[in-house]
FIVOTOR-290169 format. One record per residue (C-alpha): residue number from 1; x negated, y, z. Coordinates in steps of 0.25 Angstrom, whole numbers, m for minus. Example, Ala and Ser with C-alpha at 12.3 -4.5 7.8 and 13.67 -1.06 7.14 Angstrom:
2
<num 1	east m49	north m18	up 31>
<num 2	east m55	north m4	up 29>
END
This chain:
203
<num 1	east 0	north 0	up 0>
<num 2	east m7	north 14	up m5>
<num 3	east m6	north 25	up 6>
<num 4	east 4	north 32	up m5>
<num 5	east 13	north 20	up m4>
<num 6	east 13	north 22	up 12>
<num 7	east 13	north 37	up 11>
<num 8	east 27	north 36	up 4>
<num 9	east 32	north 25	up 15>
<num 10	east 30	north 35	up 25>
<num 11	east 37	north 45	up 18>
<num 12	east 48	north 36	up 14>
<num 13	east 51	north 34	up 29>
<num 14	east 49	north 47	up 34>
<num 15	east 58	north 52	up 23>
<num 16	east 69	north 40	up 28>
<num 17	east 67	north 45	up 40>
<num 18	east 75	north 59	up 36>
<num 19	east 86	north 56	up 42>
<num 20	east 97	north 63	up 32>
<num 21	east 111	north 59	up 39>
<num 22	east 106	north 67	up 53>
<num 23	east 100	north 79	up 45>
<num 24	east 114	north 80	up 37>
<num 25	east 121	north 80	up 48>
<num 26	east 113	north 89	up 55>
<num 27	east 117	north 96	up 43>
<num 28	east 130	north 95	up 42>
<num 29	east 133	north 97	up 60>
<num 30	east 136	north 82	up 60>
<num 31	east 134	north 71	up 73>
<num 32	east 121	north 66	up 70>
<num 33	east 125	north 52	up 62>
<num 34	east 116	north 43	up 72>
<num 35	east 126	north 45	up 82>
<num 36	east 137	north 48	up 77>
<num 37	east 147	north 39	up 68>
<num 38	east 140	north 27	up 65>
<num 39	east 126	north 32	up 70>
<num 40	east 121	north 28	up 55>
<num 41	east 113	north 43	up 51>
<num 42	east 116	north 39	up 37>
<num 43	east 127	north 44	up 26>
<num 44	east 140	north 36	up 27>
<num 45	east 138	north 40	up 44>
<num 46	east 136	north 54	up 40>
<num 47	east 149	north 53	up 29>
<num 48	east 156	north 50	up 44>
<num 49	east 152	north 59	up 50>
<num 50	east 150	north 72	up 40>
<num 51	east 158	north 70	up 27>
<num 52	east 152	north 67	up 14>
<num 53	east 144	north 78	up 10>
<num 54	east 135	north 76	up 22>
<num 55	east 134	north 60	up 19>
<num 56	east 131	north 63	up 6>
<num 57	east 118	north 72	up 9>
<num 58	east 115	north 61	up 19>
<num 59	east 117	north 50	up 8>
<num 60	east 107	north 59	up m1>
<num 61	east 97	north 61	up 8>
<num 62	east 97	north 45	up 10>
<num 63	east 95	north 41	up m2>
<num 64	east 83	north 51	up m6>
<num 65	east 76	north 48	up 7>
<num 66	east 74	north 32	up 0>
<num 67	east 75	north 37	up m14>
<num 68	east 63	north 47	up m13>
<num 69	east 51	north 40	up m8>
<num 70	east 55	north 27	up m16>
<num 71	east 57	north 35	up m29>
<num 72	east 43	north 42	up m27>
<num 73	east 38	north 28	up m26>
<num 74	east 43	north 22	up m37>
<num 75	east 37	north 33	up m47>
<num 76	east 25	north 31	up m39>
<num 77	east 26	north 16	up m44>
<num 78	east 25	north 11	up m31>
<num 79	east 28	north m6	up m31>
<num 80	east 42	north m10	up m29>
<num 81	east 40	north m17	up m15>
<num 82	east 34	north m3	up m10>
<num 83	east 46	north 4	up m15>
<num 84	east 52	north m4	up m6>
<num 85	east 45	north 0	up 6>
<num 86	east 46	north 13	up 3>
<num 87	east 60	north 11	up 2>
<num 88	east 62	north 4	up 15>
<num 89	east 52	north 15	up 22>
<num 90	east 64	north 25	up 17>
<num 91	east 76	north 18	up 24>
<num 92	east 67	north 14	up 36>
<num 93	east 65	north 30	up 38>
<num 94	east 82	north 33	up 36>
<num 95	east 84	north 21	up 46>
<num 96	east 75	north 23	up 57>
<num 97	east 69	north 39	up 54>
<num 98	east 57	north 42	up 60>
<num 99	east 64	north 58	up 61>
<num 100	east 75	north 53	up 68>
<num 101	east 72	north 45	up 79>
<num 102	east 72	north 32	up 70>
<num 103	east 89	north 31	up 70>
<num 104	east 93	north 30	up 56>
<num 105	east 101	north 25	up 47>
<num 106	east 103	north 13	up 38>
<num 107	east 96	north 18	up 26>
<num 108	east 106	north 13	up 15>
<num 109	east 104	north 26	up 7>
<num 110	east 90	north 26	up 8>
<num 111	east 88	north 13	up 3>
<num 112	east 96	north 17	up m9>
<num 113	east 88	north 28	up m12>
<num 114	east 77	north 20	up m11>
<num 115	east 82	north 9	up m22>
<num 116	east 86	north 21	up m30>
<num 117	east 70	north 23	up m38>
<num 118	east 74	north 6	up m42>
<num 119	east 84	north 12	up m50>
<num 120	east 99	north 20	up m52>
<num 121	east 105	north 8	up m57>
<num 122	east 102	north m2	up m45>
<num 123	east 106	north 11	up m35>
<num 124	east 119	north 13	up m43>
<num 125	east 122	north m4	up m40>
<num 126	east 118	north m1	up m26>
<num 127	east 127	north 11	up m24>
<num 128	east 138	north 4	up m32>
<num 129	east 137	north m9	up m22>
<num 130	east 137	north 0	up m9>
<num 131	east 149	north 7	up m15>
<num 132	east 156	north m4	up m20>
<num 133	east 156	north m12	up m7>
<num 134	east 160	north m1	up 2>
<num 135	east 171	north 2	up m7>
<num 136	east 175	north m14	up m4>
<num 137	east 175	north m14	up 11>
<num 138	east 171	north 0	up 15>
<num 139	east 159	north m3	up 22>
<num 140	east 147	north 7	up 20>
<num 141	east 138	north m3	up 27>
<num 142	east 142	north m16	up 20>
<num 143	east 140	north m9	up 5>
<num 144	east 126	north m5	up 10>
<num 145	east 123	north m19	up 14>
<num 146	east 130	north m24	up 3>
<num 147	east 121	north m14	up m6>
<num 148	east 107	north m19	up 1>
<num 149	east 110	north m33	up 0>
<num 150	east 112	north m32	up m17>
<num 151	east 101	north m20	up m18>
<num 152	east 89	north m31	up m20>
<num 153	east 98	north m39	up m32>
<num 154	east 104	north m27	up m39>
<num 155	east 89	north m23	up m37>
<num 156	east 83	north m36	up m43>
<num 157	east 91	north m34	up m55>
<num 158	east 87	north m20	up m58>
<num 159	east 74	north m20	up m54>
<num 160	east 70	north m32	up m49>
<num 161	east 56	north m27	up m43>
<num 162	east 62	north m19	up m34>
<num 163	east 71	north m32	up m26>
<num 164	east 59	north m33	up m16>
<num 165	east 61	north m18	up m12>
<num 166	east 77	north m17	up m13>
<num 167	east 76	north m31	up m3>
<num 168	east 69	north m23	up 6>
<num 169	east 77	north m11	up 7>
<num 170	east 90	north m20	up 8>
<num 171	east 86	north m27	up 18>
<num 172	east 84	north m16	up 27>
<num 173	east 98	north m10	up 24>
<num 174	east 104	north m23	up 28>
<num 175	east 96	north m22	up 42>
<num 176	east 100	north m10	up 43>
<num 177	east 116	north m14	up 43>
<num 178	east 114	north m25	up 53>
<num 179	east 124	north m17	up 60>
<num 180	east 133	north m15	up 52>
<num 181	east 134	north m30	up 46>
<num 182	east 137	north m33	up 61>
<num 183	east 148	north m23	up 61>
<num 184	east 153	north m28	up 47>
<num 185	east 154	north m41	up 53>
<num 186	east 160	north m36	up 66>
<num 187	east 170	north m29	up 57>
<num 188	east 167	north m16	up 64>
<num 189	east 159	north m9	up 53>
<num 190	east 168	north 5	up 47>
<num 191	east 170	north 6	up 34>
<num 192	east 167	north 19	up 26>
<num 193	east 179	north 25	up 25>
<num 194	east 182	north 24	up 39>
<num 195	east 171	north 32	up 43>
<num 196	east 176	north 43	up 31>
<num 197	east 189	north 42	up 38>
<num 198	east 185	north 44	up 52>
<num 199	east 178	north 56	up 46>
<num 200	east 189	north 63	up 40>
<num 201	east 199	north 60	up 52>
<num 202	east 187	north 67	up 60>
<num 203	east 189	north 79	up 52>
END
């Protein structure tokens, strides 16, 4: 590994570690997302808690904080396994930030952004799959463990080189959720438009 490579590691996690959903809502005069709602700093808590234009700053802001380093790396022709630990170094910053007393949030959005350099077409699949299931049950957390379980096929069929790294990354989103798998389980987990619907009831 050249000092570059390590360089932009370091970067990767300290970037992660910005985390976006307490600075928005900072912002915006919101509760701060760790302790309030469902204590996830990330944008579907934030949506809960703030509406959507302060959710979709968040979700943004996500998806750069992966997108970025990675990107710089693959025009820098960095091997596909490293991508991947630059990646992983990205979300392990958004889930426990060096910046905010390591509590973070699931890093769903950062992992996106850090797929997206592979290419549009396998981001578009990943989106529609995330989409599609929540539109089916509801459940934010079950499309994005849906989604992290498909990421390294839909990946092998677009860019097969990149399965290693896409594995990594989704394995680490599934840990992440061990959580809400429980709560899926339990049948206690709330589906997205309930927490919309609180919101506006709240208002």
């Amino acid at each position: 590994m050249t000092p570059l490579v390590l360089l932009i590691i370091i970067g990767a996690y300290l970037l992660g570690s910005i985390s976006s959903a307490v600075l928005i809502s900072r912002l915006y005069r919101l509760p701060d997302p760790r302790d309030s709602g469902s204590g996830n700093p990330g944008a579907t808590n934030v949506l809960r808690l703030g509406g959507k234009s302060a959710a979709s700053m968040v979700l943004v802001c996500d998806v750069l904080k992966g997108m970025l380093p990675v990107w710089l790396s693959y025009f820098l022709d960095i091997n596909p396994f490293l991508l991947g630990i630059i990646g992983i170094a990205a979300c392990l910053g958004h889930i426990y930030p060096i910046f905010f007393h390591f509590r973070g949030g699931k890093g769903v959005a950062t992992a996106l952004g850090a797929l997206a350099p592979i290419g549009w077409d396998l981001s578009g699949m990943l989106i529609g799959t995330w989409l599609l299931t929540v539109f089916i049950t509801g459940y934010s957390s079950l499309g994005s463990l849906i989604t992290a379980l498909v990421a390294p096929m839909l990946t092998w069929f677009v860019k097969p080189e990149y399965t290693m790294a896409v594995s990594m990354l989704s394995c680490l989103i599934v840990l992440r959720h061990h959580d809400n798998l429980r709560r899926l389980f339990d049948g206690k987990e709330t589906k997205i438009w309930q927490k919309i619907s609180r919101k506006t009831k709240l208002k």
